[in-house]
N, CA, C and O atoms as a GROMACS GRO file, in nm:
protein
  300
    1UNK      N    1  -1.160  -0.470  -0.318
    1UNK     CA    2  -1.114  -0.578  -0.233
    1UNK      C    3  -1.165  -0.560  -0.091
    1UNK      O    4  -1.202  -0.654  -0.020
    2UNK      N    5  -1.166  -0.412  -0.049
    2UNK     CA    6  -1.239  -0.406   0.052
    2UNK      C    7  -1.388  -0.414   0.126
    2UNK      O    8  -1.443  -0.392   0.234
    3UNK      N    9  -1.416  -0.466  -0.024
    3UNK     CA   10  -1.573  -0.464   0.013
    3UNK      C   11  -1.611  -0.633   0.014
    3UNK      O   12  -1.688  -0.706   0.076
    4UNK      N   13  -1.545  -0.643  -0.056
    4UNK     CA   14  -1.528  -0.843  -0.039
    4UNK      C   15  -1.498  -0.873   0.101
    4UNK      O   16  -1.586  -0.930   0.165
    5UNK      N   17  -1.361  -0.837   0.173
    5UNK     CA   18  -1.318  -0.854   0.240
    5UNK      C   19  -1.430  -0.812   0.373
    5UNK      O   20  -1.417  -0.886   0.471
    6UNK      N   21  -1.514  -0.726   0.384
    6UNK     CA   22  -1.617  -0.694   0.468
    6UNK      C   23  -1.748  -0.809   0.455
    6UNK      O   24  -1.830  -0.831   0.545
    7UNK      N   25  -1.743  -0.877   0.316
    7UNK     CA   26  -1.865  -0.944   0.335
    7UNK      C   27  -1.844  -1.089   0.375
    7UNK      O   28  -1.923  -1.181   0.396
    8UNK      N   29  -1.679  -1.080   0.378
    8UNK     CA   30  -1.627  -1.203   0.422
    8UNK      C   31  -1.700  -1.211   0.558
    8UNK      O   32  -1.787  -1.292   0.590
    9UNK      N   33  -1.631  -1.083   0.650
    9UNK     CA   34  -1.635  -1.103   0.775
    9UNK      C   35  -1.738  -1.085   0.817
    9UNK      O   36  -1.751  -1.104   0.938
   10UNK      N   37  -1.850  -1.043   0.742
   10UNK     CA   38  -2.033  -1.031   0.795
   10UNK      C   39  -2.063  -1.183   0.796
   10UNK      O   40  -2.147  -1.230   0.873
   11UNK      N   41  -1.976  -1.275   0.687
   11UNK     CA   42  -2.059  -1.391   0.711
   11UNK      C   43  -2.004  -1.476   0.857
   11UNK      O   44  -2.068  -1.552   0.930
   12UNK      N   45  -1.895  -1.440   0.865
   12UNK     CA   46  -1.832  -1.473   0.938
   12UNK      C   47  -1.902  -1.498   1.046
   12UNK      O   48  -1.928  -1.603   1.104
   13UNK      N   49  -1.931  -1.383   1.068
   13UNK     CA   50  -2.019  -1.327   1.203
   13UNK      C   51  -2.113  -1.411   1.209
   13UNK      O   52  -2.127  -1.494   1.298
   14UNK      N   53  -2.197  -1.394   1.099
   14UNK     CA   54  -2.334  -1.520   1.091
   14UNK      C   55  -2.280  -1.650   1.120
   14UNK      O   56  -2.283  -1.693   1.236
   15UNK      N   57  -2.248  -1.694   1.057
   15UNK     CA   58  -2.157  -1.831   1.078
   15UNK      C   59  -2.139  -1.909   1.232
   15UNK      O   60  -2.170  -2.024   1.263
   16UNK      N   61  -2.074  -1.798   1.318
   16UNK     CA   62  -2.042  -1.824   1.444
   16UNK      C   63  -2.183  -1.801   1.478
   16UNK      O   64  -2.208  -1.886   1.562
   17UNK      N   65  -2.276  -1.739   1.459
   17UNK     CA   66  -2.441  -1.749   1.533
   17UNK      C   67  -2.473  -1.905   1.519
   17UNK      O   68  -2.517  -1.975   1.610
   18UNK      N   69  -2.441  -1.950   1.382
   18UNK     CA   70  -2.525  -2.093   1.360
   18UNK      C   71  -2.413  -2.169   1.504
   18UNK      O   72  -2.300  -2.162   1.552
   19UNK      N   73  -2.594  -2.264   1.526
   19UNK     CA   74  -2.513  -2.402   1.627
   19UNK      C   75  -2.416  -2.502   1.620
   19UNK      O   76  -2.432  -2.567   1.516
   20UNK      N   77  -2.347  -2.532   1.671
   20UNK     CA   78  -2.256  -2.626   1.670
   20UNK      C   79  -2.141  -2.606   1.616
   20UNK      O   80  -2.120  -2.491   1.577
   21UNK      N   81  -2.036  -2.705   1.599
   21UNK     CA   82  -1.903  -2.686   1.597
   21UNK      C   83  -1.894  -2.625   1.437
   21UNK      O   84  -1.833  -2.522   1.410
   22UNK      N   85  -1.944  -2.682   1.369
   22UNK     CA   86  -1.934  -2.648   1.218
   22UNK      C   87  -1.942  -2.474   1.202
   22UNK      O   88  -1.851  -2.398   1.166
   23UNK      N   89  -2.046  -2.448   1.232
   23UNK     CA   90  -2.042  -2.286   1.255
   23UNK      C   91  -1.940  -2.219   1.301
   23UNK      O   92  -1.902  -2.117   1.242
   24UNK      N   93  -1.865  -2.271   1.436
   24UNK     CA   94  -1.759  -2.178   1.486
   24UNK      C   95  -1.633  -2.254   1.390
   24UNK      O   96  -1.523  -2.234   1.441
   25UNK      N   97  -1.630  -2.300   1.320
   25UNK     CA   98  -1.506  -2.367   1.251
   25UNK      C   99  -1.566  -2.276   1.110
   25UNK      O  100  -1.497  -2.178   1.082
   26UNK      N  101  -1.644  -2.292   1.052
   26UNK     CA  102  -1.644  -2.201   0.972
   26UNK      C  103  -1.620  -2.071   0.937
   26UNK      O  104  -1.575  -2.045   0.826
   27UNK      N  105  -1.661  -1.936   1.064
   27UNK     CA  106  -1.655  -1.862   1.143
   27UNK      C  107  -1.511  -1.811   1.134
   27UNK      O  108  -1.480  -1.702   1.084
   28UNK      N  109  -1.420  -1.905   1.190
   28UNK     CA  110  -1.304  -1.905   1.198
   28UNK      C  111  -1.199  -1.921   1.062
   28UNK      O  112  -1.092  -1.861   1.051
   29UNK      N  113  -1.239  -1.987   0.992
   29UNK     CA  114  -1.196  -2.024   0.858
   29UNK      C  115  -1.194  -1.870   0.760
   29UNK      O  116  -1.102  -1.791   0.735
   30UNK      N  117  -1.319  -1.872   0.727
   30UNK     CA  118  -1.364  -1.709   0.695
   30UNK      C  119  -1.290  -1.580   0.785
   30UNK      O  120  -1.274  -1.471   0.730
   31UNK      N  121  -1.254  -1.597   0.899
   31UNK     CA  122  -1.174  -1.488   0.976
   31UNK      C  123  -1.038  -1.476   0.905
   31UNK      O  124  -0.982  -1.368   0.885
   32UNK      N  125  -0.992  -1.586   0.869
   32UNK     CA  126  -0.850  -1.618   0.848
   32UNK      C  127  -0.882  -1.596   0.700
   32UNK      O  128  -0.793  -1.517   0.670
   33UNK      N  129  -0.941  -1.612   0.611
   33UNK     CA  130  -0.973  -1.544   0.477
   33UNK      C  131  -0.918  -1.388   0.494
   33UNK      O  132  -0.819  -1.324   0.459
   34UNK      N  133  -1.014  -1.370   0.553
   34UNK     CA  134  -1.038  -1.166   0.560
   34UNK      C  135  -0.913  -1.154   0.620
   34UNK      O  136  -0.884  -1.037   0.592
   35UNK      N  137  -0.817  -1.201   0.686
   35UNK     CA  138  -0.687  -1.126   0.760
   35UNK      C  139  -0.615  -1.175   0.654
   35UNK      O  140  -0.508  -1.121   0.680
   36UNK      N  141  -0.586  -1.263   0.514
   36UNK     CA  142  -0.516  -1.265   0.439
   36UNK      C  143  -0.520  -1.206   0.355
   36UNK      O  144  -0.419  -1.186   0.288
   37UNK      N  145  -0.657  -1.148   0.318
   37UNK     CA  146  -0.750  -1.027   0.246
   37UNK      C  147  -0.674  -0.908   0.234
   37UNK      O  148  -0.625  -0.852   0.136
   38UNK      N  149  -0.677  -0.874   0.394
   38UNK     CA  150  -0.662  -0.755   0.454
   38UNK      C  151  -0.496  -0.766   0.434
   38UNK      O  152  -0.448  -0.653   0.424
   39UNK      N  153  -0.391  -0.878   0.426
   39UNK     CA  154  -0.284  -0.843   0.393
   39UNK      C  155  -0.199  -0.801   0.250
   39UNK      O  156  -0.090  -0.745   0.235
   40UNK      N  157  -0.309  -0.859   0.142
   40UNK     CA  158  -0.313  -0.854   0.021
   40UNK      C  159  -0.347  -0.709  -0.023
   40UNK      O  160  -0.291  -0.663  -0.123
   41UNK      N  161  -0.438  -0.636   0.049
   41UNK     CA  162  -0.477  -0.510   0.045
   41UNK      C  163  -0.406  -0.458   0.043
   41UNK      O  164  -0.379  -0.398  -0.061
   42UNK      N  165  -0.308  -0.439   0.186
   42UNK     CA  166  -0.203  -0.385   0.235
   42UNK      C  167  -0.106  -0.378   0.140
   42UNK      O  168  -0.090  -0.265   0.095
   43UNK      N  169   0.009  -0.524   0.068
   43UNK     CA  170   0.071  -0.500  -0.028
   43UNK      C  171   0.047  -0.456  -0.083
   43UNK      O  172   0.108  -0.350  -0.069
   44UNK      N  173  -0.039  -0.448  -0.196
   44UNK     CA  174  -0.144  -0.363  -0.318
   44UNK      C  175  -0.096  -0.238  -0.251
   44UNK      O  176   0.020  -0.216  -0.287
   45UNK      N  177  -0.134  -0.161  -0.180
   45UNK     CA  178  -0.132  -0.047  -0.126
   45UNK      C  179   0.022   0.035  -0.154
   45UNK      O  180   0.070   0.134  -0.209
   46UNK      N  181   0.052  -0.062  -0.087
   46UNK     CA  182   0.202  -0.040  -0.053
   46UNK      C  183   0.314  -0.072  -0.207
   46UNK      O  184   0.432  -0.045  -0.231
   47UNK      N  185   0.185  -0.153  -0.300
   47UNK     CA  186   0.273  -0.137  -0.429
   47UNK      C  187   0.255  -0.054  -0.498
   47UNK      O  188   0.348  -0.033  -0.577
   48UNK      N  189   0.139   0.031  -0.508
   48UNK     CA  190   0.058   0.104  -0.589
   48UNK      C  191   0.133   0.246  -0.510
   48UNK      O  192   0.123   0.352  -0.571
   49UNK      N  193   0.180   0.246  -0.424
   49UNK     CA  194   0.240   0.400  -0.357
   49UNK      C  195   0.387   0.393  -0.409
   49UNK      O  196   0.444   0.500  -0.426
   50UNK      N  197   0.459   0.267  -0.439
   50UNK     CA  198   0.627   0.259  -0.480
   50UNK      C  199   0.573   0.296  -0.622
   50UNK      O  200   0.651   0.353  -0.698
   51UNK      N  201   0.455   0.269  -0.662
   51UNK     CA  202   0.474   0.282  -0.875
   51UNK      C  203   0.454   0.412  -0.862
   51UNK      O  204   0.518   0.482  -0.940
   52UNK      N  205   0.379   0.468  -0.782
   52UNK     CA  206   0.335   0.618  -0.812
   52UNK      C  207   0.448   0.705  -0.778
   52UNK      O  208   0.470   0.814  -0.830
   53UNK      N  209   0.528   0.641  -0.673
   53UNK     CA  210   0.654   0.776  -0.653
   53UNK      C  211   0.746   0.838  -0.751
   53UNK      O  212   0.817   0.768  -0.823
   54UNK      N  213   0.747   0.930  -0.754
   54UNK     CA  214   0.850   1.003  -0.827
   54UNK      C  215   0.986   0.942  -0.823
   54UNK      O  216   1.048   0.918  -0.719
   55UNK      N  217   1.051   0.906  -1.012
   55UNK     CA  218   1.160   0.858  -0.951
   55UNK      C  219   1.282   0.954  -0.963
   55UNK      O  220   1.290   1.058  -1.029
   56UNK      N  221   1.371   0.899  -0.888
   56UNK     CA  222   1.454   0.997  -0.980
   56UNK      C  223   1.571   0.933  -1.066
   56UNK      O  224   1.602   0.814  -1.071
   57UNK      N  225   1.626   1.036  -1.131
   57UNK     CA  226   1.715   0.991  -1.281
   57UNK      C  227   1.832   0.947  -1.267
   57UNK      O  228   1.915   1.038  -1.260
   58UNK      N  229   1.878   0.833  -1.257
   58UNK     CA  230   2.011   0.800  -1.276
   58UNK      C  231   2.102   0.883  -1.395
   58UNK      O  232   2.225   0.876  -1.397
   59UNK      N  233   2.048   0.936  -1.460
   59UNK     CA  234   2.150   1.033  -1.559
   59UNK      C  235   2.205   1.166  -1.494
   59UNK      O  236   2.128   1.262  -1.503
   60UNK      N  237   2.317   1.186  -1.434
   60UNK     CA  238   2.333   1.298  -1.371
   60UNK      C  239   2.419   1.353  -1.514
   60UNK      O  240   2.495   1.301  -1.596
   61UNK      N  241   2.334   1.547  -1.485
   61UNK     CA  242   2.424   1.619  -1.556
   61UNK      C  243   2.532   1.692  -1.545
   61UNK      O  244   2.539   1.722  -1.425
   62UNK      N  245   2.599   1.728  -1.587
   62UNK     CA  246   2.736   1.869  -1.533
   62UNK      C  247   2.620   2.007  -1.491
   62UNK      O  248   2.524   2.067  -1.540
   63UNK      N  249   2.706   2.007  -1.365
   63UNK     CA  250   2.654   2.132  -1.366
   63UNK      C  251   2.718   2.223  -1.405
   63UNK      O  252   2.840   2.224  -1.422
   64UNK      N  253   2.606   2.351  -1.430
   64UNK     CA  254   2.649   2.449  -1.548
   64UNK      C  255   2.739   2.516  -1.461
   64UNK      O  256   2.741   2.502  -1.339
   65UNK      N  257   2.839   2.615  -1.549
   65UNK     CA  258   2.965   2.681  -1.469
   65UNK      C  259   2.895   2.767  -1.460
   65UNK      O  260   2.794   2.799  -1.522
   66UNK      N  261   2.976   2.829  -1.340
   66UNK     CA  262   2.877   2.936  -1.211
   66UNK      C  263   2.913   3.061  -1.281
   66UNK      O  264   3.035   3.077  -1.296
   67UNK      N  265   2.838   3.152  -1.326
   67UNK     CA  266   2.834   3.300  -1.379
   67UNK      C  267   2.875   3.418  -1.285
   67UNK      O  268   2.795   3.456  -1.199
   68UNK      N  269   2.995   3.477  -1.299
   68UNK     CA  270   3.010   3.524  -1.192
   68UNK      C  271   3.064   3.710  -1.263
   68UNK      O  272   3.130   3.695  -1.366
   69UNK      N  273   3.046   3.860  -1.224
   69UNK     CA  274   3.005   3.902  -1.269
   69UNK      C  275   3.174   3.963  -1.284
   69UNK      O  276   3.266   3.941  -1.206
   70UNK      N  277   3.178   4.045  -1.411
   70UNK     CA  278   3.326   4.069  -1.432
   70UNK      C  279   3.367   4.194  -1.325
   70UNK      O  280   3.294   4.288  -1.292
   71UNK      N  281   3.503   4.169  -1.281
   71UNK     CA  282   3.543   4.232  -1.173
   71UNK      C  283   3.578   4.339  -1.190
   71UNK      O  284   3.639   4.324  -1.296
   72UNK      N  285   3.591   4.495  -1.152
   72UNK     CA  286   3.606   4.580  -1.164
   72UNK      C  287   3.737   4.662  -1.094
   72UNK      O  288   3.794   4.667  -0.986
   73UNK      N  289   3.749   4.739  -1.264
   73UNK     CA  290   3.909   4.738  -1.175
   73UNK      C  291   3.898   4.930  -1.146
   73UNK      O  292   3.817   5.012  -1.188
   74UNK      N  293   3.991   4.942  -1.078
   74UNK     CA  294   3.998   5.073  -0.972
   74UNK      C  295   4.046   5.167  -1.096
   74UNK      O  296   4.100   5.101  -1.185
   75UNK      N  297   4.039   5.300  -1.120
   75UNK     CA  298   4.092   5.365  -1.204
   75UNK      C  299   4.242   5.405  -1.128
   75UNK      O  300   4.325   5.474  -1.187
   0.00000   0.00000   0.00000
């Protein structure tokens, strides 16, 4: 997506070189492409980092009873 999004804005660039209004309206059009691009990226990003996180388990277990060592008695 990011490489689309770069050739958006190369044309872009060209675009605004050509004369007259059509060029800078085009120019502009294509700018506003690539910054919706670039926000689509962003989500993606930002969805692809929530799927990958570790989840954790709504099943909680007992915890195990604490082992504790037998007490010693005095002669």
């Amino acid at each position: 997506m990011a490489t689309v999004r770069g050739l958006i804005e190369h044309t872009a660039h060209q675009a605004a070189r050509q004369p007259g209004a059509a060029g800078t309206d085009t120019a502009h059009r294509l700018e506003l492409i690539a910054r919706r691009l670039y926000g689509i990226q962003q989500d993606l990003d930002t969805a692809a980092t929530h799927l990958n996180a570790p989840t954790r388990s709504r099943t909680r277990f007992p915890a195990p009873p604490a082992i504790t060592a037998p007490s010693r008695r005095s002669p």
